[in-house]
PDB file of N, CA, C and O in Angstrom, chain B, residues numbered from 101:
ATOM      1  N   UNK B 101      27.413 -88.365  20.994  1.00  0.00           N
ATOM      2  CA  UNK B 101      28.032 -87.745  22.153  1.00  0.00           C
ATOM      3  C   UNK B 101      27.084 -86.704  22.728  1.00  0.00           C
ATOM      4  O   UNK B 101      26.593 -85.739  22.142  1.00  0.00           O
ATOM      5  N   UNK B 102      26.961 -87.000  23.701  1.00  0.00           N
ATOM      6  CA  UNK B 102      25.904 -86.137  24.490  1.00  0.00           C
ATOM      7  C   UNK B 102      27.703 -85.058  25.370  1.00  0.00           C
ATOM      8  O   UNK B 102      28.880 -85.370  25.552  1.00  0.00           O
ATOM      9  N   UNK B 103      26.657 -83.526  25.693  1.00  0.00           N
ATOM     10  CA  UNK B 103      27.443 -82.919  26.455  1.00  0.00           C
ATOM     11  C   UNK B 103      26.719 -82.308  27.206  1.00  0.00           C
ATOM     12  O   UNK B 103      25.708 -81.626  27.038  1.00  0.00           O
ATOM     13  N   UNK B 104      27.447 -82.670  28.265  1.00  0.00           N
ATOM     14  CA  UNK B 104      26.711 -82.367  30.132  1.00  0.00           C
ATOM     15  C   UNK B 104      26.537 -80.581  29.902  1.00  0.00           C
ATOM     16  O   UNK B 104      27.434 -79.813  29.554  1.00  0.00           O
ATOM     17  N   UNK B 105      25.221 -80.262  30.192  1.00  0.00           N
ATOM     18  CA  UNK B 105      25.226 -78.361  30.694  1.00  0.00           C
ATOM     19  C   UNK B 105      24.985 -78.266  32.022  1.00  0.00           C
ATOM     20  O   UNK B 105      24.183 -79.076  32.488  1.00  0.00           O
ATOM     21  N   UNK B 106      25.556 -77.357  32.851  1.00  0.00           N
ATOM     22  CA  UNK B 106      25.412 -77.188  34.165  1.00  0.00           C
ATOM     23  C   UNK B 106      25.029 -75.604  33.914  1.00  0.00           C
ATOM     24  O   UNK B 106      25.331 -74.963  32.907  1.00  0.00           O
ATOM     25  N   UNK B 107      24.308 -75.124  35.037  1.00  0.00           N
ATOM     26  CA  UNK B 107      23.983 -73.670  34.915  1.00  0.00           C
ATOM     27  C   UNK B 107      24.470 -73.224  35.951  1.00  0.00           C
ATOM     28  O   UNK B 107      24.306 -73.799  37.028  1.00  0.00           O
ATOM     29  N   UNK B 108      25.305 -71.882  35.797  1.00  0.00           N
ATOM     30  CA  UNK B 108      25.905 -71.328  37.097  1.00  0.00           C
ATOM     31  C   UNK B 108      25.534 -69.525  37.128  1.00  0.00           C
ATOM     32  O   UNK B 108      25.975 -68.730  36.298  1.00  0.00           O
ATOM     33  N   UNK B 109      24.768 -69.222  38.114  1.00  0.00           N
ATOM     34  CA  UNK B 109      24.344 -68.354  38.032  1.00  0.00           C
ATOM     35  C   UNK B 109      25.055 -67.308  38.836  1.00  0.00           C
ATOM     36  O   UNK B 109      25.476 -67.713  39.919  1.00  0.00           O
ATOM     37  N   UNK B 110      25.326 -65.814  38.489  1.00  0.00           N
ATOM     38  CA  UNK B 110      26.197 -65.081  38.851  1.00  0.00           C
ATOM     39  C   UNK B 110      25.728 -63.837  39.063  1.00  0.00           C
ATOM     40  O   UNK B 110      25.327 -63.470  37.958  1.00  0.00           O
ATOM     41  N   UNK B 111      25.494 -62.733  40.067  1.00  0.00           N
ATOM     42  CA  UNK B 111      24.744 -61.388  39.895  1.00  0.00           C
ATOM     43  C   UNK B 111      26.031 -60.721  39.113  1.00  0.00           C
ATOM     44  O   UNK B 111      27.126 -61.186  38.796  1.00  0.00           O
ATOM     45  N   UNK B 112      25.391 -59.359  38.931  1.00  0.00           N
ATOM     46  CA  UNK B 112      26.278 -58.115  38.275  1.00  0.00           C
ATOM     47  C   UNK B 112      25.175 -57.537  37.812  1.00  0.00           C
ATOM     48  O   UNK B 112      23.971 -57.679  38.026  1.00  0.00           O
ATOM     49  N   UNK B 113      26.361 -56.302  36.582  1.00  0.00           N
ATOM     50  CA  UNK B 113      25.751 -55.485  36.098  1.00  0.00           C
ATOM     51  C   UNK B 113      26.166 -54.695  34.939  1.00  0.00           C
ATOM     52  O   UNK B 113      27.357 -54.428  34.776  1.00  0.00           O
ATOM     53  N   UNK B 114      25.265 -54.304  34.127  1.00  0.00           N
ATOM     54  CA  UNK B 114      26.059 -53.986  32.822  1.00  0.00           C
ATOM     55  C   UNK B 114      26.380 -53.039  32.667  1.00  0.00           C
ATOM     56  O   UNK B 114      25.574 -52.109  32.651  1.00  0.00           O
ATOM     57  N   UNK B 115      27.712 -52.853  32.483  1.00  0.00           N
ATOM     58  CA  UNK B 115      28.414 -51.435  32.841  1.00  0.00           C
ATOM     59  C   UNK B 115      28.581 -51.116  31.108  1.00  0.00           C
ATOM     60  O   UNK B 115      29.381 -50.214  30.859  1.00  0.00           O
ATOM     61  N   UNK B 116      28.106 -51.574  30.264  1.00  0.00           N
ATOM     62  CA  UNK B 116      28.358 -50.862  28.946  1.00  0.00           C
ATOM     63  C   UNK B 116      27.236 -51.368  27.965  1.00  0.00           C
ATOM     64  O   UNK B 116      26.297 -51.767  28.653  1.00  0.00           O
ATOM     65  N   UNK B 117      26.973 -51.504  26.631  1.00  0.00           N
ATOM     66  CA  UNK B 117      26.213 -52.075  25.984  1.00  0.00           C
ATOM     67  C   UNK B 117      26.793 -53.872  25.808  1.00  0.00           C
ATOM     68  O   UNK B 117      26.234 -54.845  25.303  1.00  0.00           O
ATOM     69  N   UNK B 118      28.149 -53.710  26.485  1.00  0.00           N
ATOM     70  CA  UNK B 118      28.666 -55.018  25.673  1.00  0.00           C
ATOM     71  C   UNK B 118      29.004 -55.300  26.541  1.00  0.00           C
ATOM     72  O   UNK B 118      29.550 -56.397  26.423  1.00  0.00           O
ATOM     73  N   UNK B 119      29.047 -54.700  28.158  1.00  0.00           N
ATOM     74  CA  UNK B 119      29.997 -55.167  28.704  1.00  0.00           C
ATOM     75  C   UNK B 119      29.135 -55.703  30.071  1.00  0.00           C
ATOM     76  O   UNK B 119      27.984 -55.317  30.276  1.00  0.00           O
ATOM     77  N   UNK B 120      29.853 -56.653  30.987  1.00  0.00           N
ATOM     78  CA  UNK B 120      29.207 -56.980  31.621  1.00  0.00           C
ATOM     79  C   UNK B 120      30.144 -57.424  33.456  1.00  0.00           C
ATOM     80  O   UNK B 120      30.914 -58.301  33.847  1.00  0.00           O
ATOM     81  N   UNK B 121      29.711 -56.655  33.842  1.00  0.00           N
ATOM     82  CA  UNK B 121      31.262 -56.739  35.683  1.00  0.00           C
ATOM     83  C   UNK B 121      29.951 -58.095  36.161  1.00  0.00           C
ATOM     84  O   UNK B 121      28.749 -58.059  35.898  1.00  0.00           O
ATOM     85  N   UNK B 122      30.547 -58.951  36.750  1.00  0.00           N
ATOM     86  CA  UNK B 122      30.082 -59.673  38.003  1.00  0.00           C
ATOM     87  C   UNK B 122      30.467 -59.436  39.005  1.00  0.00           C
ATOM     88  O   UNK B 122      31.386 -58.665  39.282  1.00  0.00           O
ATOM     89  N   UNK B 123      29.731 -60.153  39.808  1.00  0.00           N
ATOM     90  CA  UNK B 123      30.156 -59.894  41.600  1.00  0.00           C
ATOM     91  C   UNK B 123      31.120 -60.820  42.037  1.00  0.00           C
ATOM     92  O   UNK B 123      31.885 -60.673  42.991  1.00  0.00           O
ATOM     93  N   UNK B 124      31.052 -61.587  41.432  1.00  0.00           N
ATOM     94  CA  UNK B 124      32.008 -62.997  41.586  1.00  0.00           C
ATOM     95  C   UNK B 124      32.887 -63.455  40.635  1.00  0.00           C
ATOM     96  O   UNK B 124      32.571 -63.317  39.453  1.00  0.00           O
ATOM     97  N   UNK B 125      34.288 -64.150  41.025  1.00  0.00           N
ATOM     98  CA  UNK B 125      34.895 -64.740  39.733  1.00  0.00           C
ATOM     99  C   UNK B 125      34.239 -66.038  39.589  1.00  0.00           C
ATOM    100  O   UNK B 125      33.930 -66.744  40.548  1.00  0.00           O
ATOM    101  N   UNK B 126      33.997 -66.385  38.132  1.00  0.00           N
ATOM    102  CA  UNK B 126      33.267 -67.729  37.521  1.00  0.00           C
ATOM    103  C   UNK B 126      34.603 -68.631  37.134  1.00  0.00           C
ATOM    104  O   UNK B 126      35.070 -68.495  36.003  1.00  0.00           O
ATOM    105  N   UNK B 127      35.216 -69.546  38.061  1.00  0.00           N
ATOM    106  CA  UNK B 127      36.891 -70.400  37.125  1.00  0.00           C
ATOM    107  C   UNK B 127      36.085 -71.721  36.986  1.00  0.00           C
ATOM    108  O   UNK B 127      36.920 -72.587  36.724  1.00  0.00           O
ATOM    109  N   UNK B 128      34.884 -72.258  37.038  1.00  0.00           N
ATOM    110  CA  UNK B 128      34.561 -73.329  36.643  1.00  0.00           C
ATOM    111  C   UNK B 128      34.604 -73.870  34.945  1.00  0.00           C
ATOM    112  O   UNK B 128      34.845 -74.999  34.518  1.00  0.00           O
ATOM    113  N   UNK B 129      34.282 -72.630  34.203  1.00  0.00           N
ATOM    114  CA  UNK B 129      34.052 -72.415  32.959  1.00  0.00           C
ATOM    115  C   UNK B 129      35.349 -71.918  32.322  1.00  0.00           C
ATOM    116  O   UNK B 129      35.914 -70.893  32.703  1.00  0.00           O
ATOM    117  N   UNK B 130      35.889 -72.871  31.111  1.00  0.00           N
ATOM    118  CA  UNK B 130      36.502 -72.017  30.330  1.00  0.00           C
ATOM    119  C   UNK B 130      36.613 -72.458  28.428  1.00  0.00           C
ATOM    120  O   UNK B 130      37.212 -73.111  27.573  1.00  0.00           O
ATOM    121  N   UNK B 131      35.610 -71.580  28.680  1.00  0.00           N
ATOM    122  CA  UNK B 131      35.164 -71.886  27.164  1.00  0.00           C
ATOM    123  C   UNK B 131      33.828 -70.952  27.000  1.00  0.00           C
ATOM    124  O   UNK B 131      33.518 -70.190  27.916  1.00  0.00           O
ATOM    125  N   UNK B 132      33.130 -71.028  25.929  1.00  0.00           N
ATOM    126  CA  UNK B 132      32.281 -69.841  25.563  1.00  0.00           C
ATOM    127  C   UNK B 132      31.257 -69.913  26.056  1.00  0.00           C
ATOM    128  O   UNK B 132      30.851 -71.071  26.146  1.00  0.00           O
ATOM    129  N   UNK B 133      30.404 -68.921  26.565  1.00  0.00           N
ATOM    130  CA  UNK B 133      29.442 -69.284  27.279  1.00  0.00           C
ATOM    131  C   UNK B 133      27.908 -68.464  26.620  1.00  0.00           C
ATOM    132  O   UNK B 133      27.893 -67.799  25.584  1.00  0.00           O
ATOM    133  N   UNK B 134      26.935 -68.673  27.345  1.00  0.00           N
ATOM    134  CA  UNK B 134      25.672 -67.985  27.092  1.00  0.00           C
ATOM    135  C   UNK B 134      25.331 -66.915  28.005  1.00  0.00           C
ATOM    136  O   UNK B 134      25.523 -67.176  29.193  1.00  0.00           O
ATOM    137  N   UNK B 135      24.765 -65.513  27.665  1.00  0.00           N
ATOM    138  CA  UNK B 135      24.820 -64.583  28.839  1.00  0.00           C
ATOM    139  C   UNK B 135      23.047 -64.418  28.559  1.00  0.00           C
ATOM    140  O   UNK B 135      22.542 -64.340  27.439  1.00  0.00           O
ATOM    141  N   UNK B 136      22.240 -64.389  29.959  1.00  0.00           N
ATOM    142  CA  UNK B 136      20.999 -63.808  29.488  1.00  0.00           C
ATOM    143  C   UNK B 136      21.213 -63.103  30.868  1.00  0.00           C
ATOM    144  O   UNK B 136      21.690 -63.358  31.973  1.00  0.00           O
ATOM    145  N   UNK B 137      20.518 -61.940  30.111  1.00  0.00           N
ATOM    146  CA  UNK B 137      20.319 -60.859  30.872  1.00  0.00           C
ATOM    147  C   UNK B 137      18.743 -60.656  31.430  1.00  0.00           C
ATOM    148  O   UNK B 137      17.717 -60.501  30.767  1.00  0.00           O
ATOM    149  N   UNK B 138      18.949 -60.723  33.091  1.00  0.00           N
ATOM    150  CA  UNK B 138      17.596 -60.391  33.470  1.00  0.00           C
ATOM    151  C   UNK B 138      17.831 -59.486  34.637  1.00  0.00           C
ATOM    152  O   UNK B 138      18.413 -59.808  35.673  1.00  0.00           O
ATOM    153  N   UNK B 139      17.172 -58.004  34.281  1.00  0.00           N
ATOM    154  CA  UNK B 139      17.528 -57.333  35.411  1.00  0.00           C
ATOM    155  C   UNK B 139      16.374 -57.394  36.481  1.00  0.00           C
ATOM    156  O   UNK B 139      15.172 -57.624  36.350  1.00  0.00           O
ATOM    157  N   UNK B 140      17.271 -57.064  37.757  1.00  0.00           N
ATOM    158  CA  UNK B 140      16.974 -57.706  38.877  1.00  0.00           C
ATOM    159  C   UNK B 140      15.882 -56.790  39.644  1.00  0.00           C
ATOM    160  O   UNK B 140      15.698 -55.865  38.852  1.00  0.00           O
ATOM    161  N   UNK B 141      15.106 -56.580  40.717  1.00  0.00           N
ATOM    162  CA  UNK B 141      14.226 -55.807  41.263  1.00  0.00           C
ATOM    163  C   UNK B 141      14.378 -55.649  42.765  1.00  0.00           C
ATOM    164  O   UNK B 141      14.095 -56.677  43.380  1.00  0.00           O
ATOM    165  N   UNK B 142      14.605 -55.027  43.213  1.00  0.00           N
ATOM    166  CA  UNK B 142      14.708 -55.618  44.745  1.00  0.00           C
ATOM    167  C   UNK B 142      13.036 -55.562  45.442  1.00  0.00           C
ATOM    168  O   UNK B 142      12.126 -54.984  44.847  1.00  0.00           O
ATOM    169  N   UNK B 143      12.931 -55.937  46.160  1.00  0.00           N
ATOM    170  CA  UNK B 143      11.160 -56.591  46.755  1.00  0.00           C
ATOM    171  C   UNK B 143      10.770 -55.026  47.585  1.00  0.00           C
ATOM    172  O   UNK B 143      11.617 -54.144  47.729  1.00  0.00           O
ATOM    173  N   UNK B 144      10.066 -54.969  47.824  1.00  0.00           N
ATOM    174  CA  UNK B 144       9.094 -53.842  48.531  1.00  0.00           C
ATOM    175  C   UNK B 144       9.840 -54.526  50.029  1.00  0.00           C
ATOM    176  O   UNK B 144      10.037 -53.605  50.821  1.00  0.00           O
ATOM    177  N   UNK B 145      10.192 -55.592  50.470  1.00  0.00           N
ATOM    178  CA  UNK B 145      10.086 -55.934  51.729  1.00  0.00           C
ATOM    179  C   UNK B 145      11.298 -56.056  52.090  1.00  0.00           C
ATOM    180  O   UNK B 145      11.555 -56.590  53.169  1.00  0.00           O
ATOM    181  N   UNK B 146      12.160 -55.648  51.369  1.00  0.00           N
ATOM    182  CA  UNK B 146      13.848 -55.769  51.451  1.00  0.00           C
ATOM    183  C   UNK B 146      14.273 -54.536  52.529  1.00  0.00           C
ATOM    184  O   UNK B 146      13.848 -53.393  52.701  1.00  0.00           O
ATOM    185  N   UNK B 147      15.234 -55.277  53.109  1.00  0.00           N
ATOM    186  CA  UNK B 147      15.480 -54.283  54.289  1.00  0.00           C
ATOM    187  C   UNK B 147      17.034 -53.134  53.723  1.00  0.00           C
ATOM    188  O   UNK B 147      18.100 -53.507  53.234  1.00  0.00           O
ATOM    189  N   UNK B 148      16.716 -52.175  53.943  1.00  0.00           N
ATOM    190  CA  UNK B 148      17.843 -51.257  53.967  1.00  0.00           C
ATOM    191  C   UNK B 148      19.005 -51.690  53.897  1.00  0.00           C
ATOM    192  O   UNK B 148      19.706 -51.372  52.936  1.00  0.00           O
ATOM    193  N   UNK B 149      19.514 -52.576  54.970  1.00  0.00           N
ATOM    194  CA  UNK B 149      20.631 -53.447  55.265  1.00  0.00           C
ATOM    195  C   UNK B 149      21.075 -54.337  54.649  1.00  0.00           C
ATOM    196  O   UNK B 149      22.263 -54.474  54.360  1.00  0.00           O
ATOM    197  N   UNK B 150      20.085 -55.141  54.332  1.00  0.00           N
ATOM    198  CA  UNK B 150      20.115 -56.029  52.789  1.00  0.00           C
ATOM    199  C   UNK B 150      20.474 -55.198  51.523  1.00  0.00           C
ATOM    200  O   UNK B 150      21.498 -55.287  50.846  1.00  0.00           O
ATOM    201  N   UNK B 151      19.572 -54.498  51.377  1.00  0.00           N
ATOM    202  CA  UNK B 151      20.116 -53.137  49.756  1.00  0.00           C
ATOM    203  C   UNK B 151      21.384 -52.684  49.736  1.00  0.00           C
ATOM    204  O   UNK B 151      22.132 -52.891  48.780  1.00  0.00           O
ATOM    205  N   UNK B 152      21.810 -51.872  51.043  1.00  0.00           N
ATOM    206  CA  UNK B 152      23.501 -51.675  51.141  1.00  0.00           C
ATOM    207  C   UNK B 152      24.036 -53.365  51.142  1.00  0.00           C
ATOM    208  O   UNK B 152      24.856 -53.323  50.225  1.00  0.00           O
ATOM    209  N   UNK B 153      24.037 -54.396  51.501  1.00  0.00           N
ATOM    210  CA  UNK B 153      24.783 -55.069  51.365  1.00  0.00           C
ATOM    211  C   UNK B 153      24.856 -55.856  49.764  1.00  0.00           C
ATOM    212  O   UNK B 153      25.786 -56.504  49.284  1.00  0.00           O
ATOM    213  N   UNK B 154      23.637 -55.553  49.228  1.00  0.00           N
ATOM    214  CA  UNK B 154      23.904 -56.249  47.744  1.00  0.00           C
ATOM    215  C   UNK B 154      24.801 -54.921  46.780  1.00  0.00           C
ATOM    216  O   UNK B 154      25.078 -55.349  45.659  1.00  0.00           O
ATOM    217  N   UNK B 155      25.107 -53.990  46.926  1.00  0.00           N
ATOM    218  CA  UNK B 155      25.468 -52.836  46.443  1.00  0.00           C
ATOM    219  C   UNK B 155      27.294 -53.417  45.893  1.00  0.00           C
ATOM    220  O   UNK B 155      27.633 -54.450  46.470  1.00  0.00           O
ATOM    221  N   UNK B 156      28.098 -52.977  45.140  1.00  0.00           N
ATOM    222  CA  UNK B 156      29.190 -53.430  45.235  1.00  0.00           C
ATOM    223  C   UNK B 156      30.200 -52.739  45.546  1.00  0.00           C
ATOM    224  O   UNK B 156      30.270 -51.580  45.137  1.00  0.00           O
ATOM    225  N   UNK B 157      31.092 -53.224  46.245  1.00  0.00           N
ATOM    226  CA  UNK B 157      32.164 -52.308  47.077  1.00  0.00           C
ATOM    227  C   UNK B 157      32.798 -51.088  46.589  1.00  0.00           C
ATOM    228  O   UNK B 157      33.052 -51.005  45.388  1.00  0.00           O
ATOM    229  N   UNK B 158      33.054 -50.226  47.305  1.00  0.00           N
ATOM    230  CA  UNK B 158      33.244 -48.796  46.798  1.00  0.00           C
ATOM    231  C   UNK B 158      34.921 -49.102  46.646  1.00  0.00           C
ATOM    232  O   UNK B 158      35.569 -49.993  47.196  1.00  0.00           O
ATOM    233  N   UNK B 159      35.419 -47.970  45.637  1.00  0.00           N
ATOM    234  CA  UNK B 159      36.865 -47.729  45.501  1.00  0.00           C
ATOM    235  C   UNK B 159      37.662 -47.183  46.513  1.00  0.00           C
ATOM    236  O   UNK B 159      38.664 -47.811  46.853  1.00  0.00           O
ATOM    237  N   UNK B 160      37.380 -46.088  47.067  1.00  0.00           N
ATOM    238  CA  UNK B 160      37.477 -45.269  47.371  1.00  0.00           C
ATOM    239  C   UNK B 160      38.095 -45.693  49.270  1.00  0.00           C
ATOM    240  O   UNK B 160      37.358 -46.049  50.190  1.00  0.00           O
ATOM    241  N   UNK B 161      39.568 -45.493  49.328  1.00  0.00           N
ATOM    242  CA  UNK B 161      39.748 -45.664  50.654  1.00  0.00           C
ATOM    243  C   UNK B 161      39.453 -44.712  51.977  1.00  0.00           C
ATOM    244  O   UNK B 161      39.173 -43.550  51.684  1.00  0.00           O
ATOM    245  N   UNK B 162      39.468 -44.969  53.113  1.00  0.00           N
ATOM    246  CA  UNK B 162      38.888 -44.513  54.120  1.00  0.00           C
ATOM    247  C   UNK B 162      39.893 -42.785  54.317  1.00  0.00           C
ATOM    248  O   UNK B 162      39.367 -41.728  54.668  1.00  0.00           O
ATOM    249  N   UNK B 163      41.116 -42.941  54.033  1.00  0.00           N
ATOM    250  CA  UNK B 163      41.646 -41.670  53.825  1.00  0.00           C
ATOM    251  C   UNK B 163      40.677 -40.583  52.990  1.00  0.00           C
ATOM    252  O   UNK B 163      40.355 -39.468  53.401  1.00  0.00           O
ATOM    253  N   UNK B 164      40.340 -41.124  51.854  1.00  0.00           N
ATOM    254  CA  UNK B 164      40.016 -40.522  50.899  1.00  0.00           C
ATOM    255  C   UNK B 164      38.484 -39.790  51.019  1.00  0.00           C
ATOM    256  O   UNK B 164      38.006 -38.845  50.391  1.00  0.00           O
ATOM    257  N   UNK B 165      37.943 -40.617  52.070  1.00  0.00           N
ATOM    258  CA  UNK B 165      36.863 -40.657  52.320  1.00  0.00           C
ATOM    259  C   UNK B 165      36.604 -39.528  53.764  1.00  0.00           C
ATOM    260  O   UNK B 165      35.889 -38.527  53.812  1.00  0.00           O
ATOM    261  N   UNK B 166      37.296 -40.011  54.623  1.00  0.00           N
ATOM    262  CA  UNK B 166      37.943 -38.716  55.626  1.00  0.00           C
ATOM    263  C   UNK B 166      38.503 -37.755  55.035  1.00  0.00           C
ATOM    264  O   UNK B 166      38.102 -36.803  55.704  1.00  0.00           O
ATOM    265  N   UNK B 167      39.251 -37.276  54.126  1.00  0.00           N
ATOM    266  CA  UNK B 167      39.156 -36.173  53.170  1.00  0.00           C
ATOM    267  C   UNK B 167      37.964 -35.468  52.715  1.00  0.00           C
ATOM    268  O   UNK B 167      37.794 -34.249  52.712  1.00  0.00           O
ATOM    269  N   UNK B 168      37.289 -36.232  52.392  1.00  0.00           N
ATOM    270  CA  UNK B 168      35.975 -35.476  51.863  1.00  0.00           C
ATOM    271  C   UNK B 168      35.101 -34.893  52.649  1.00  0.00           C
ATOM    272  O   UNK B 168      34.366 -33.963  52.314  1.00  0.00           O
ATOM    273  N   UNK B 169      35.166 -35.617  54.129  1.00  0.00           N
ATOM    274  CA  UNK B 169      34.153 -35.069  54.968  1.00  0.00           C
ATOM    275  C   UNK B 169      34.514 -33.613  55.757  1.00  0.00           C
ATOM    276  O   UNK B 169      33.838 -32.640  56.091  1.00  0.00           O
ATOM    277  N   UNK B 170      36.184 -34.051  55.896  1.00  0.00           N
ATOM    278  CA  UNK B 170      36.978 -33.076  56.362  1.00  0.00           C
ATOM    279  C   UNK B 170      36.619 -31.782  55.588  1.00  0.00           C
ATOM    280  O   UNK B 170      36.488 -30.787  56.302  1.00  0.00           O
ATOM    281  N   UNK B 171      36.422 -31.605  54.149  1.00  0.00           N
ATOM    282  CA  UNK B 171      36.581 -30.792  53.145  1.00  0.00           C
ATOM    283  C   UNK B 171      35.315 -29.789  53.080  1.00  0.00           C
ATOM    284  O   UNK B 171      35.349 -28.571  52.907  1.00  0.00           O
ATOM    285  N   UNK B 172      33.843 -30.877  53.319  1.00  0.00           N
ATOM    286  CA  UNK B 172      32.724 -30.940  53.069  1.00  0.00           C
ATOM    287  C   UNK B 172      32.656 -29.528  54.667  1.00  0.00           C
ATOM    288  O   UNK B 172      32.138 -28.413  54.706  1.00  0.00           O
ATOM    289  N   UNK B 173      33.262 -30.144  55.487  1.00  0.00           N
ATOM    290  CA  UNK B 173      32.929 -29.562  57.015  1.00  0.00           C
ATOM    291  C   UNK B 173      33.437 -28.110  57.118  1.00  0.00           C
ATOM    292  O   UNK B 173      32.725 -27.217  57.577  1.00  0.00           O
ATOM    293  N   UNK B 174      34.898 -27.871  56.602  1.00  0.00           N
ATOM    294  CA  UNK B 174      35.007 -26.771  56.094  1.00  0.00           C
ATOM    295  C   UNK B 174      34.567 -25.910  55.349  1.00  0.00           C
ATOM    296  O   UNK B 174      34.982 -24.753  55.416  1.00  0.00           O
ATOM    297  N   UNK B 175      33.667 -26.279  54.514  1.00  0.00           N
ATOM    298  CA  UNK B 175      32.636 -25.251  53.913  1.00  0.00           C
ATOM    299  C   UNK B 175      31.447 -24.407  54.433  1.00  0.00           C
ATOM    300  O   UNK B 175      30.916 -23.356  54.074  1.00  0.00           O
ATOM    301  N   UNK B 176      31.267 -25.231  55.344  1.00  0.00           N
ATOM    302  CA  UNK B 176      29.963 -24.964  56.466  1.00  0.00           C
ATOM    303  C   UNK B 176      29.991 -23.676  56.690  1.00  0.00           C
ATOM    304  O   UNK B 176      28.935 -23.044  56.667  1.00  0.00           O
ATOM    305  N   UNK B 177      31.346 -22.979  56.978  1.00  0.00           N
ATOM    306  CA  UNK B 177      31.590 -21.402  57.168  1.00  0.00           C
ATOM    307  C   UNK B 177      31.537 -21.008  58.872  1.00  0.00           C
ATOM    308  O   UNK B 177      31.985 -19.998  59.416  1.00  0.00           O
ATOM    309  N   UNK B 178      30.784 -22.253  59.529  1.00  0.00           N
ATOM    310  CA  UNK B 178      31.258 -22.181  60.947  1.00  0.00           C
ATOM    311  C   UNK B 178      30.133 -21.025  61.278  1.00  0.00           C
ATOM    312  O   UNK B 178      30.055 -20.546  62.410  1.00  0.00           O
TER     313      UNK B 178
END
């Protein structure tokens, strides 16, 4: 019995020694898998726009976020 391997490749990042977030859900797979870790570099020629867009989405809602600036602006002392 031969068994078919397919390789499915996924970015992220390792948020612990053990642990590992992706950017994507993987439902093709369910069963044990192989993890190799290769961290990634971004190129000398990568545009700004590209870098914020590989970045992963913030928590933090737009209230929360208008709060802070609001907060930040008040300190200024005017």
């Amino acid at each position: 019995m031969q068994i078919m391997q397919s390789t499915i490749v996924v970015n992220g990042r390792l948020t612990g020694p053990r642990s590992v977030e992706l950017d994507e859900p993987v439902t093709a797979v369910d069963a044990a898998v192989q993890v190799i870790v290769t961290p990634r570099q971004t190129s000398q020629g990568q545009s700004m726009l590209d870098f914020l867009k590989s970045l992963p989405a913030g928590t933090r809602s737009r209230e929360e976020i208008d709060r802070q600036v609001r907060e930040e602006r008040e300190d200024w002392g005017n």
